[in-house]
C-alpha positions as CSV (number, residue, x, y, z in Angstrom):
1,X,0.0,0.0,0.0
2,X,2.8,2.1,0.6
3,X,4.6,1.4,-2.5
4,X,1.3,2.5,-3.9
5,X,0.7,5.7,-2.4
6,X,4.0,6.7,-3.4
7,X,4.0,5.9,-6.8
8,X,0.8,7.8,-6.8
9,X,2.8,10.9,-5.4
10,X,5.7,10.7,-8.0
11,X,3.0,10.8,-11.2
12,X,1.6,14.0,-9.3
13,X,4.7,15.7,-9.9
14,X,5.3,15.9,-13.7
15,X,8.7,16.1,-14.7
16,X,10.5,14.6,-11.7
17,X,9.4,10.8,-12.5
18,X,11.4,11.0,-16.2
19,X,14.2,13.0,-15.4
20,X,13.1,16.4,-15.9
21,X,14.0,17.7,-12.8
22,X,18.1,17.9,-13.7
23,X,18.6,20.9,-12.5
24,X,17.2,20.8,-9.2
25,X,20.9,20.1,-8.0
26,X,21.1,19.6,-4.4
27,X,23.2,18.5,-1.5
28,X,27.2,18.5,-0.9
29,X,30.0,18.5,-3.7
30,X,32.7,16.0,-4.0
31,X,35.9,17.0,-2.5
32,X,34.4,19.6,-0.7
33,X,32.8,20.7,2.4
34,X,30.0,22.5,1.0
35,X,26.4,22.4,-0.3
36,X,24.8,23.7,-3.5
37,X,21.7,25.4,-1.1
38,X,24.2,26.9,0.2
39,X,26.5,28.4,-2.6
40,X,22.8,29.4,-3.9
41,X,21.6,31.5,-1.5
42,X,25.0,33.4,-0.8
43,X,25.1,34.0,-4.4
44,X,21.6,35.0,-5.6
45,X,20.9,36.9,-2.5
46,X,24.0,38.6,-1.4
47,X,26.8,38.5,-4.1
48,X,25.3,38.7,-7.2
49,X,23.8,42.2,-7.3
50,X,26.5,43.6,-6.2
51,X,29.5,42.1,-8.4
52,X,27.3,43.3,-11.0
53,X,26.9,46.6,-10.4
54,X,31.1,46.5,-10.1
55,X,31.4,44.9,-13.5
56,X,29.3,47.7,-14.7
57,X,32.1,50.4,-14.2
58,X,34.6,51.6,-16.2
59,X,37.6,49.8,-14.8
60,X,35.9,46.4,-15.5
61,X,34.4,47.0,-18.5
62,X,36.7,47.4,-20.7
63,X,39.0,44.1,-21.6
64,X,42.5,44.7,-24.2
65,X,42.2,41.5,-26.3
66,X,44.1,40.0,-29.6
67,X,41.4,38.6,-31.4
68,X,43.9,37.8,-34.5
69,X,46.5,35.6,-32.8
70,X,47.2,32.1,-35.3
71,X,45.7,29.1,-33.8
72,X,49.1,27.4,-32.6
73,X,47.7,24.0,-32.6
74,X,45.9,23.3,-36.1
75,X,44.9,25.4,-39.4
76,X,41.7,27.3,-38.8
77,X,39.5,26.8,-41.9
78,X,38.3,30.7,-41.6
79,X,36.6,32.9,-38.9
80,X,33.0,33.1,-38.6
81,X,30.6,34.9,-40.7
82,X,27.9,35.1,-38.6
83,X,27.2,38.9,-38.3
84,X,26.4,37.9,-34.4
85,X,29.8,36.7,-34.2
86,X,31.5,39.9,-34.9
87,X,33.5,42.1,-32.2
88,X,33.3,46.0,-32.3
89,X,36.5,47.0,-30.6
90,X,36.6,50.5,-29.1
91,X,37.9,53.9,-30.5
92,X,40.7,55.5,-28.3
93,X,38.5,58.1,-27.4
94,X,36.3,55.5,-26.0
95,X,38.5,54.1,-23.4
96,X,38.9,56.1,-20.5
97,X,42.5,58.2,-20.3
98,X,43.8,56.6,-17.3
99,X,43.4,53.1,-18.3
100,X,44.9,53.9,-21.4
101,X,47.7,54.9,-19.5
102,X,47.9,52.1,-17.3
103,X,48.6,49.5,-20.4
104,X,51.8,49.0,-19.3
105,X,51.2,47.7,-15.9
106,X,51.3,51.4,-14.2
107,X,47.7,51.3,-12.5
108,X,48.9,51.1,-9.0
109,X,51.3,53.6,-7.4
110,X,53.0,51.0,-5.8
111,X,54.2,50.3,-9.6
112,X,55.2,53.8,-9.7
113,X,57.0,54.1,-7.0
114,X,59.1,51.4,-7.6
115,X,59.8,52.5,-11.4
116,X,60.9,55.7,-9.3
117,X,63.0,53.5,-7.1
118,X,64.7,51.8,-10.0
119,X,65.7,55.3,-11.3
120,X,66.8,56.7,-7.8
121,X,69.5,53.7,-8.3
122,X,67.6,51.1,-6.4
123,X,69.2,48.4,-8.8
124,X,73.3,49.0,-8.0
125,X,74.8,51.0,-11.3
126,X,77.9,49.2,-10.8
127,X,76.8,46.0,-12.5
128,X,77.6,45.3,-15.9
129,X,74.7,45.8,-18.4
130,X,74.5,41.9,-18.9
131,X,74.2,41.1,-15.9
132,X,71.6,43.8,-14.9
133,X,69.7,42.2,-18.1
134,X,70.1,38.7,-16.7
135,X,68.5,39.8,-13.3
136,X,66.0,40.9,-15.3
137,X,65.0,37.5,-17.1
138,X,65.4,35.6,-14.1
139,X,62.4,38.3,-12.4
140,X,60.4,37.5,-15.8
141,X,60.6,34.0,-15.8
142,X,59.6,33.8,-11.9
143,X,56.6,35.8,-12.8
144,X,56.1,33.6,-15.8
145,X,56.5,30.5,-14.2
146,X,53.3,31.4,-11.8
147,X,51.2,31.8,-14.7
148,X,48.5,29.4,-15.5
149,X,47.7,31.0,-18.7
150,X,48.7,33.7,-21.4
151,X,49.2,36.9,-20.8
152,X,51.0,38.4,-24.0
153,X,48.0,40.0,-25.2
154,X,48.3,43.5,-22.8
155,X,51.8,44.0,-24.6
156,X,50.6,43.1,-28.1
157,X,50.3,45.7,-30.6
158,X,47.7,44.4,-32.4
159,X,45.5,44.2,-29.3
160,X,42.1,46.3,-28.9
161,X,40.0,47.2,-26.0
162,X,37.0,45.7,-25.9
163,X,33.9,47.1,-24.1
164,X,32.5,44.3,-22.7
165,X,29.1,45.5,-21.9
166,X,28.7,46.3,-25.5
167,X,29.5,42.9,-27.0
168,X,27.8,40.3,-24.6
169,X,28.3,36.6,-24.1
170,X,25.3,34.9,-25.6
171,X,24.7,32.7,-28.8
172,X,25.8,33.5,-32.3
173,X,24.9,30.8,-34.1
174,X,28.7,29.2,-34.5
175,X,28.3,25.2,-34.2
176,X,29.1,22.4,-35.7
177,X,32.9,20.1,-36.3
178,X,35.1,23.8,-35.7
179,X,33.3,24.4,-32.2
180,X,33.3,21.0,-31.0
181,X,37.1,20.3,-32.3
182,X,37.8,23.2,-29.5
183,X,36.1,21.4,-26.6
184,X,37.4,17.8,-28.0
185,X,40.8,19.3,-27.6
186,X,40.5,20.3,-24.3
187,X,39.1,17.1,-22.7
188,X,40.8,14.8,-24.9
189,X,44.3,16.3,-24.6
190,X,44.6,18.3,-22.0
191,X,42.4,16.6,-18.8
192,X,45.3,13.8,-18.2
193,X,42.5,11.2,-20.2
194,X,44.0,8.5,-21.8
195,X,42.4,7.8,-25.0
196,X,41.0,4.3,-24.6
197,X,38.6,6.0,-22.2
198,X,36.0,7.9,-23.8
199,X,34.1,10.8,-23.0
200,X,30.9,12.2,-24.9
201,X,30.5,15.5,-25.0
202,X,28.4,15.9,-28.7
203,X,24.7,15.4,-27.8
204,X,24.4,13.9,-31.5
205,X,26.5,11.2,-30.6
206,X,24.9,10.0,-28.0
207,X,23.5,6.3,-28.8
208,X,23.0,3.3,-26.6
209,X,26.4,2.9,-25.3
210,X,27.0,6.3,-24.1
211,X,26.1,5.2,-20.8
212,X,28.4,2.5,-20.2
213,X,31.1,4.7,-21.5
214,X,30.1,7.6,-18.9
215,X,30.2,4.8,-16.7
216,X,33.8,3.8,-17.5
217,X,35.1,7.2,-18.1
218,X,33.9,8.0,-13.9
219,X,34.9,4.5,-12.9
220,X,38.5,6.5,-13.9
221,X,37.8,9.7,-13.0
222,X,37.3,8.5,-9.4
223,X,40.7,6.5,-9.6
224,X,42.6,9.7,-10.4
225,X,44.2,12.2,-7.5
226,X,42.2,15.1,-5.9
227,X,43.8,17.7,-8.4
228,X,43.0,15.8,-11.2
229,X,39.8,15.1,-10.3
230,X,39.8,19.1,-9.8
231,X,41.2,20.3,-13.0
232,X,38.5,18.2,-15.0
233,X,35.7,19.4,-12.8
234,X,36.5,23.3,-13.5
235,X,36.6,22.5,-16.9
236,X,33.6,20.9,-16.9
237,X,32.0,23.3,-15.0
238,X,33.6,26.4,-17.3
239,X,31.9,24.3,-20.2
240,X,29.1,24.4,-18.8
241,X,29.1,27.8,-17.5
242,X,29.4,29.1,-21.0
243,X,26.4,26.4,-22.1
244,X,23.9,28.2,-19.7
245,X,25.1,31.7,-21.0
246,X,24.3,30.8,-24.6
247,X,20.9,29.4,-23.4
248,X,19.6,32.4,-21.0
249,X,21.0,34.5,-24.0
250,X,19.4,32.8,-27.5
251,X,18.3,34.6,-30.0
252,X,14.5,34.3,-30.1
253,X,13.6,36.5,-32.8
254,X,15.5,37.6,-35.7
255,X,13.2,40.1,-38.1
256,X,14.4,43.3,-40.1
257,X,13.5,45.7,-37.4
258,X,14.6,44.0,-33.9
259,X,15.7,41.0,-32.3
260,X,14.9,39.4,-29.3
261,X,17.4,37.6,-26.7
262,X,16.3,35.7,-23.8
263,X,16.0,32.6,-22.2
264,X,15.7,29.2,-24.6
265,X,14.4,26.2,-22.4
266,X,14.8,23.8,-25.0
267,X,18.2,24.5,-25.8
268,X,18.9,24.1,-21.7
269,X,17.4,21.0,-22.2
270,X,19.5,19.9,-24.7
271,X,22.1,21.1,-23.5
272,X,21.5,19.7,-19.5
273,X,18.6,17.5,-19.6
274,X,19.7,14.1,-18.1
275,X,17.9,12.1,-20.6
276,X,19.5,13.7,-23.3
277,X,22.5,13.9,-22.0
278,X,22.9,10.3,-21.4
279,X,23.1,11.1,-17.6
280,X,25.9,14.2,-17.9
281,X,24.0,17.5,-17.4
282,X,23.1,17.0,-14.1
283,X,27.1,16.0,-13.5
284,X,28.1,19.4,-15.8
285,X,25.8,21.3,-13.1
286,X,27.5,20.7,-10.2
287,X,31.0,21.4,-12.0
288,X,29.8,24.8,-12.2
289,X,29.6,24.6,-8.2
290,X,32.4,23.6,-8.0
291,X,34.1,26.2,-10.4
292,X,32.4,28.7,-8.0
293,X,33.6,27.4,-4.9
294,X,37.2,27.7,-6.4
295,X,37.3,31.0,-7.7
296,X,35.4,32.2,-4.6
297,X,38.4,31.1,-2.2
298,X,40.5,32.8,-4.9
299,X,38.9,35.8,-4.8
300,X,38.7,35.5,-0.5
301,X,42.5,34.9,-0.2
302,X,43.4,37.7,-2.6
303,X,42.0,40.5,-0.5
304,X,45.3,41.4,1.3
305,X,46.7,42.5,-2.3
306,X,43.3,44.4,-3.0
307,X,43.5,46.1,0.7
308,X,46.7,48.1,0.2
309,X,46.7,51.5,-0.2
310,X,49.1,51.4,-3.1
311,X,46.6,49.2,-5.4
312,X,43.9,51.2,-6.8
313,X,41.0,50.7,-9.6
314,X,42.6,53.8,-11.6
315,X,40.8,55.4,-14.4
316,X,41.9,59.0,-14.1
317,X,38.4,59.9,-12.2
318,X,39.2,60.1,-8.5
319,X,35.8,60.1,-6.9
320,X,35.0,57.0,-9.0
321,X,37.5,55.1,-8.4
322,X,37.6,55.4,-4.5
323,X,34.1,54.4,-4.7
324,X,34.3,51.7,-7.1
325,X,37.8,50.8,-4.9
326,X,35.1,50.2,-1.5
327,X,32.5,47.7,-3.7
328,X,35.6,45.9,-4.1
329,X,36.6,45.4,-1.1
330,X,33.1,44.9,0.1
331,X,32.8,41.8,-2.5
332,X,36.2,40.4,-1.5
333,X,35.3,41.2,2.3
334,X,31.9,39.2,1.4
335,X,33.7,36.4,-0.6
336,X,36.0,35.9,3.0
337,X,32.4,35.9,5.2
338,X,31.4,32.8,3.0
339,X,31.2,29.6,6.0
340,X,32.0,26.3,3.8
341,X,35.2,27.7,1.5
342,X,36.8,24.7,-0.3
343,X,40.4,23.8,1.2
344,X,43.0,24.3,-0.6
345,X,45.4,22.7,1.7
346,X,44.0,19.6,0.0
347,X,45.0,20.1,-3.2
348,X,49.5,19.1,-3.9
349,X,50.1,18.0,-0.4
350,X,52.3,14.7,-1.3
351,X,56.2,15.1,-0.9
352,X,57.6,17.5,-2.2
353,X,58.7,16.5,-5.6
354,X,56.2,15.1,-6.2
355,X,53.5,17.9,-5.9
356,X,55.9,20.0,-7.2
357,X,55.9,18.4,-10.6
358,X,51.7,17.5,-10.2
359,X,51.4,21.5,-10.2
360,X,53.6,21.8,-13.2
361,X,51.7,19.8,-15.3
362,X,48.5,21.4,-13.7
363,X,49.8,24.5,-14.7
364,X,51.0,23.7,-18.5
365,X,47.9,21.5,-19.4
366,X,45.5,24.9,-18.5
367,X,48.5,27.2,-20.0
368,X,47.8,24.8,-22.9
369,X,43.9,25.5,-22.4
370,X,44.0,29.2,-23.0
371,X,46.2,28.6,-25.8
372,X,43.9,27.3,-27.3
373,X,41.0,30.0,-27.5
374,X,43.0,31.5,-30.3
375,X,41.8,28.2,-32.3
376,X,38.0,29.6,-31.7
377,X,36.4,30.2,-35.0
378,X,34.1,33.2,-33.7
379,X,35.2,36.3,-32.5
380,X,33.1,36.7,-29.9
381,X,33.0,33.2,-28.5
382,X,37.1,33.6,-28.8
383,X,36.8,37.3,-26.6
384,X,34.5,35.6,-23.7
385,X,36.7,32.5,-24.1
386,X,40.3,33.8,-23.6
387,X,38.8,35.9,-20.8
388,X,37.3,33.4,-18.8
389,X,40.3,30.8,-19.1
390,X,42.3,34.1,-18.1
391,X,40.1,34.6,-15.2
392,X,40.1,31.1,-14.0
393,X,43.9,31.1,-14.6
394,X,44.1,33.8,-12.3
395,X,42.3,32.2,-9.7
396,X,44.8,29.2,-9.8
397,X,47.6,31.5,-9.5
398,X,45.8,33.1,-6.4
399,X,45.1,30.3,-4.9
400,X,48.7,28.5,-5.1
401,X,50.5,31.9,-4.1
402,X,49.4,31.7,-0.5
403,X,52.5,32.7,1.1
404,X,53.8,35.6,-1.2
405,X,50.5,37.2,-0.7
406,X,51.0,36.6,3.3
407,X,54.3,38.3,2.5
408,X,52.9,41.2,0.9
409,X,55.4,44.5,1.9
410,X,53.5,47.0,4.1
411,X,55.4,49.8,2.5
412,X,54.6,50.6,-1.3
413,X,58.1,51.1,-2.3
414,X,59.1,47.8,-1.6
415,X,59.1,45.2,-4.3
416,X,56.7,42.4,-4.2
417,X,57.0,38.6,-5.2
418,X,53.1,38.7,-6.2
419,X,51.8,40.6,-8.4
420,X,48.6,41.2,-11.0
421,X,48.3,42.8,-13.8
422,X,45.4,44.8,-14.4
423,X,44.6,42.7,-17.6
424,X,44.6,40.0,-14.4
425,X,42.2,41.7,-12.3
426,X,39.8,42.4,-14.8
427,X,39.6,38.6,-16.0
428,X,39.4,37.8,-12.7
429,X,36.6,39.8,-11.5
430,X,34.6,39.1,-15.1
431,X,35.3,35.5,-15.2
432,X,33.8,35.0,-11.3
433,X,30.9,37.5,-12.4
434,X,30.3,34.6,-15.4
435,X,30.5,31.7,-13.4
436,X,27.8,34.0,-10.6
437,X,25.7,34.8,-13.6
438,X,25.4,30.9,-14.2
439,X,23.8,29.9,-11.2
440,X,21.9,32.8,-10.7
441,X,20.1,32.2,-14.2
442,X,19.5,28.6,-13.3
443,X,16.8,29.6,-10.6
444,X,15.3,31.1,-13.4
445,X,15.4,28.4,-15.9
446,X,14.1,26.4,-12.9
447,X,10.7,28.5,-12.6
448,X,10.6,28.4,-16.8
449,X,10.7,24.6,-16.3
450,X,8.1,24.6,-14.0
451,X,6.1,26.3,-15.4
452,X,5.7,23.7,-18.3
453,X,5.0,21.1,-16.1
């Protein structure tokens, strides 16, 4: 009778019995100490109004890109013609002064005063000009050898900035073999997969034995170590970061006098639907926690570099950029407040060596990873693309720089080990503010889905 009554309940709720309630994602992550209630309500109710209104300014908004870097990797067939995947980079006049001024790295004055230092003879005269150049490649490649992704794009000449409010994330209509060769190269040669274990990721493909593949590809996933466990999860949950983007953001309408972009249910169903998915969206969905709770402790453990007086959000308009200087520092104070960060402690704690060369490869397969969003056939799927992997390489840099940013000088003339670049903090901030758009538009694809039942 009970069996009954039960069954009786689950037909009352449509949707639920056959799988269509894959995106009601709940309870704690893997590797983690945290819920997805909980990431929820921090995010939609206290974060996320607020990092937007920060992305909104000036200092944020506007992102210097390359947009005609050679794929290094294979021959692009040709850029997209779509008209929606064009970029419209900005006039000079367009970007404000002071971060046109600040290209070079000079939007803090603790980069001044150092460049002030150096000329006051902080570096001793008496050395020969080869040595004095040698110092100066050994600095470089310390700097370099922290990166988790590339950074050549500030110092480019053929770079542009890009105002991002202008040209949003959303679909453009590029599909088909040249998109998913992007995302094939990613989790086929750059997760640590070998090949002989297969993992779908084109919903066409998917036929009756995609789910003893899934089943074979976790069955190795699991056997892996924490942080490579954790390097496929942010990917998976960037991918699927991006998927909800181009779904809350479809073109619905196309006509000679307007069109209309909102929220596509179907194509989030396609995209996320655990039926149609062979049993991944659900999986892809709390990826995207997990991406969250990563950049999140990021974003908490860089706030001693943020609180210094010598770093500020510098446009050339004072007022502004005090102001915009405090939401900062209100978000990052925020992101510190949150009660169930993920520990990174975790994360390369074998011996030494070895952790030491499980961070290298880390490192080089996601240097490899923003590499290769100069292979992206559309422009603006390429812009939204190298800034996120920027963002999220950021983060990783962040996150494994723990003690130089406890070592940050008090004084502003003195030099640091840890630094960002303002093309840094920008990808930072707008990559987080992606991942926080994500799961703030999946309450709402939630009430659209319910709504159909």
């Amino acid at each position: 009778m009970k069996l009954l009554l039960l069954l009786l309940l689950l037909l009352q709720v449509p949707g639920c019995a056959d799988g269509r309630c894959f995106c009601q994602v709940t309870g704690d992550l893997d590797d983690c100490a945290c819920d997805v209630e909980t990431i929820d309500s921090f995010n939609n109710d206290r974060l996320f109004p607020k990092l937007q209104m920060l992305l909104e300014s000036d200092y944020f908004r506007f992102y210097k890109v390359n947009l005609n870097k050679a794929c290094p990797f294979w021959r692009v067939r040709g850029h997209c013609g779509l008209k929606d995947c064009a970029v419209k980079p900005c006039s000079p006049n367009q970007v404000p002064e002071g971060i046109r001024s600040s290209s070079q790295d000079q939007f803090s004055a603790e980069v001044k005063e150092c460049k002030q230092a150096e000329n006051l003879g902080a570096v001793d005269v008496s050395l020969s000009d080869k040595t004095r150049a040698a110092l100066l490649d050994w600095s470089e490649h310390d700097d370099e050898a922290e990166r988790f992704c590339v950074l050549d794009d500030d110092e480019s000449p053929d770079s542009q900035y890009v105002d991002l409010l202008l040209n949003p994330e959303r679909f453009t209509g590029f599909s088909g073999p040249e998109a998913w060769r992007v995302w094939s190269s990613i989790y086929e040669e750059n997760c640590f997969k070998p090949l002989g274990v297969k993992r779908p990721i084109v919903p066409a493909s998917f036929h009756s034995r995609s789910r003893s593949e899934a089943k074979v590809f976790y069955s190795w996933l699991e056997g892996q170590c924490v942080e490579k466990r954790a390097f496929y999860r942010l990917i998976s949950g960037l991918h699927a970061s991006i998927n909800i983007h181009l779904s809350a953001r479809y073109l619905l309408e196309d006509s000679w006098f307007q069109k209309t972009w909102g929220h596509n249910v179907s194509e989030f169903r396609q995209r996320f639907d655990s039926k149609l998915t062979a049993g991944e969206g659900p999986k892809r969905l709390r990826s995207l926690y997990f991406l969250f709770l990563i950049q999140l402790r990021a974003l908490a453990k860089a706030l001693p570099f943020f609180q210094r007086p010598a770093f500020q959000l510098f446009t050339g308009r004072p007022e502004e950029d005090k102001r915009h200087k405090e939401l900062l520092l209100h978000i990052l104070q925020l992101a510190r407040s949150f009660p169930l960060h993920f520990d990174e402690t975790s994360l390369f704690a074998q011996g030494k060596e070895e952790a030491s060369q499980l961070k290298e490869d880390v490192r080089l397969a996601f240097l490899n990873i923003s590499r290769i969003m100069d292979c992206v056939g559309c422009f603006k799927c390429r812009l939204w693309g190298k800034l996120q992997t920027q963002g999220l390489g950021t983060s990783l840099k962040i996150l494994f720089s723990g003690r130089q940013i406890e070592a940050l000088p008090l004084s502003s003339g003195q030099r640091s080990s840890f630094r960002l670049r303002r093309q840094e903090v920008v990808s930072l901030l707008n990559a987080f503010g992606r991942v926080s758009t994500s799961i703030r538009e999946l309450k709402t694809f939630r009430s659209l889905l319910a709504e159909e039942r």
